[in-house]
C-alpha positions in Angstrom: -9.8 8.4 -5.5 -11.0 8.0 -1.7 -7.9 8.8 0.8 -8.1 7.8 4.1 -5.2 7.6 6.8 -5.6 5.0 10.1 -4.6 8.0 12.5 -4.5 5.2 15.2 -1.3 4.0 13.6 0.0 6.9 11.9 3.5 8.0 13.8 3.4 11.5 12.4 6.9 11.3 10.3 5.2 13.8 7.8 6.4 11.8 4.7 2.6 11.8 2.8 2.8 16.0 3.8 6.4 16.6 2.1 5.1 14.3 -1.1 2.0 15.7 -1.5 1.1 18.7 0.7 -1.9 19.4 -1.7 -3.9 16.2 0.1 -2.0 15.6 3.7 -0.9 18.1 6.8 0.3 17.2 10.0 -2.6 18.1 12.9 -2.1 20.0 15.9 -1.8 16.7 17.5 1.2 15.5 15.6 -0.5 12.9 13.2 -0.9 13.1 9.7 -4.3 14.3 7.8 -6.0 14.2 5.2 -7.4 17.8 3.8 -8.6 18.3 0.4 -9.5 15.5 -2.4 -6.9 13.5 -3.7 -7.7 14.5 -7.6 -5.5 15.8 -9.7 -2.3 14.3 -7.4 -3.4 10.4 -7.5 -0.1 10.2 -7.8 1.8 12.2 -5.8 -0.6 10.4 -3.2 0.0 6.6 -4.2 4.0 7.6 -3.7 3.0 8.7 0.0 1.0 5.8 0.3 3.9 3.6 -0.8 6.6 5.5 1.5 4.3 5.8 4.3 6.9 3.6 6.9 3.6 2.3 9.1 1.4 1.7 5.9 -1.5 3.6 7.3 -2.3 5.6 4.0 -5.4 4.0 2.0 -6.8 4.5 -1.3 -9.2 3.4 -3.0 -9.8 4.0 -6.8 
């Protein structure tokens, strides 16, 4: 699974980081990121996807 997060409209709430902290951090700047491969927690990170309030969390399987 490829993870990518549109930082452009990310508000850095840190929902995807408290679901799956294995995949997602937030940065030094205050926006969410994406650090290490999604396997293993496809679906810890389809839940973050689906909470994520600006829907800036994309996967593709």
């Amino acid at each position: 699974m490829d993870v990518k997060i549109d930082r452009d409209g990310c508000i850095g709430c840190g929902v995807c980081a408290q679901i799956c902290p294995e995949v997602f951090r937030i940065a030094d700047d205050g926006l969410s990121e994406v650090i290490a491969p999604a396997a293993g927690f496809e679906d810890k990170v389809e839940e973050a996807a689906d909470d994520c309030p600006v829907e800036v969390i994309h996967t593709d399987v």
